[in-house]
N, C-alpha and C positions, 0 to 999 in steps of 0.2 A: 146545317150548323148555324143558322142566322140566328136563333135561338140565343146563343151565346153572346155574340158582341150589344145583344140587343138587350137582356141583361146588364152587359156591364154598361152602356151607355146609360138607362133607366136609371141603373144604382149611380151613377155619376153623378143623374140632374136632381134624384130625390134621397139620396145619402143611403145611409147604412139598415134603419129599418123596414122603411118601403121599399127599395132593394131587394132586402132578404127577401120580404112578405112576396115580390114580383118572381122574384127566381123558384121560389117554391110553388109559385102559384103557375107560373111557364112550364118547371121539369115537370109537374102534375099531371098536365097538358101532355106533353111529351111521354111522361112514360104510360099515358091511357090509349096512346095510340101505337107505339111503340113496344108496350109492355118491360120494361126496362125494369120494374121490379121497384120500384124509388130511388134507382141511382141517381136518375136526372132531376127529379126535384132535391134531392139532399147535394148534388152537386152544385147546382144554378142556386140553391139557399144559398148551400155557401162562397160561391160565385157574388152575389149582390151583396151578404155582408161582408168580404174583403174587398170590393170596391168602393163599396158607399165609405168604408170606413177609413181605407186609404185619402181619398178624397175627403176627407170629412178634418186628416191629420195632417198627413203629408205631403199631397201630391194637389196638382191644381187640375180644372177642371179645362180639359182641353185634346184637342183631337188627336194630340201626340199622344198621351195619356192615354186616351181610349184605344189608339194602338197599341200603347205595350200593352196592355192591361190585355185584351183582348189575345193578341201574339202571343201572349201568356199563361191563358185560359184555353183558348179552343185545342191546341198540342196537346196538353195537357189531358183532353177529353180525346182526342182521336188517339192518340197513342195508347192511352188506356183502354180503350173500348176495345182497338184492333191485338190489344195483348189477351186482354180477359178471354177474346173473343176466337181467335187464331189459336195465339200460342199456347196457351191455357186449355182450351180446347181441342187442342192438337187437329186444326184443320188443316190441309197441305194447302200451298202455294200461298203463304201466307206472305212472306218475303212480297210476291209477284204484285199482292194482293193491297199490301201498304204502298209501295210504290207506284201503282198504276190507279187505286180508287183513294186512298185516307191520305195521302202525303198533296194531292190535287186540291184533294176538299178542304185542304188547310189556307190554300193559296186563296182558291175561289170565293171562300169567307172571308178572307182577308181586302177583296176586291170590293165589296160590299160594304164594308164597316165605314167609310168616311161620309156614304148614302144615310146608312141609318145614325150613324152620330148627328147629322145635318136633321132629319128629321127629326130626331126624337126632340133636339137644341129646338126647335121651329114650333114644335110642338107645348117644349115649355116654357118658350116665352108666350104661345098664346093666351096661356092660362096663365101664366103668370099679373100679366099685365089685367088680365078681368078682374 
């Protein structure tokens, strides 16, 4: 799921168009390997342009911020994935299944995200300043 906060940090440092263009360009990625069908690029689309744009209005550009935002985003894609995916498709142990594999991976990306927020910030001040 690093995919996601990695997104929303990008769409943070380059706002609401490059954002979008990145998340579309990432879920791309994601669903050629994944086969996903375009969920993941029309998701992370629109993942980059509701952060870029929050950022852009409302919100400031800061590691708290990329936590909600993030917190807020990747549920959002596990919970939905594990519904579409389980209960929708009526696989058994699904219950077992959120709790022991999608309810972890929420945590686990969570543990990462102030790594890639630091990076990506590192990254755009180098370019920045050239």
């Amino acid at each position: 799921m690093l995919l996601i906060p990695a997104v929303v940090c990008i769409a943070m440092f380059e706002r609401d168009m490059a954002g979008m263009f990145f998340g579309l360009f990432a879920g791309a990625l994601w669903d050629m390997h994944a086969s996903g069908a375009s969920f993941n690029a029309l998701y992370l689309f629109a993942v980059g342009f509701i952060c870029g744009t929050l950022i852009n209005t409302i919100m400031r550009n800061n590691i708290v911020t990329a936590f909600i935002l993030s917190m807020v985003f990747i549920p959002v894609y596990v919970v939905g994935y594990w519904f579409f995916h389980y209960i929708v498709g009526g696989l058994d142990m699904a219950g077992f299944m959120f709790l022991r594999y999608y309810l972890p991976e929420i945590f686990y990306t969570a543990l990462f995200l102030p790594l890639m927020f630091i990076l990506v910030r590192g990254i755009e001040k180098i370019f920045v300043e050239e």
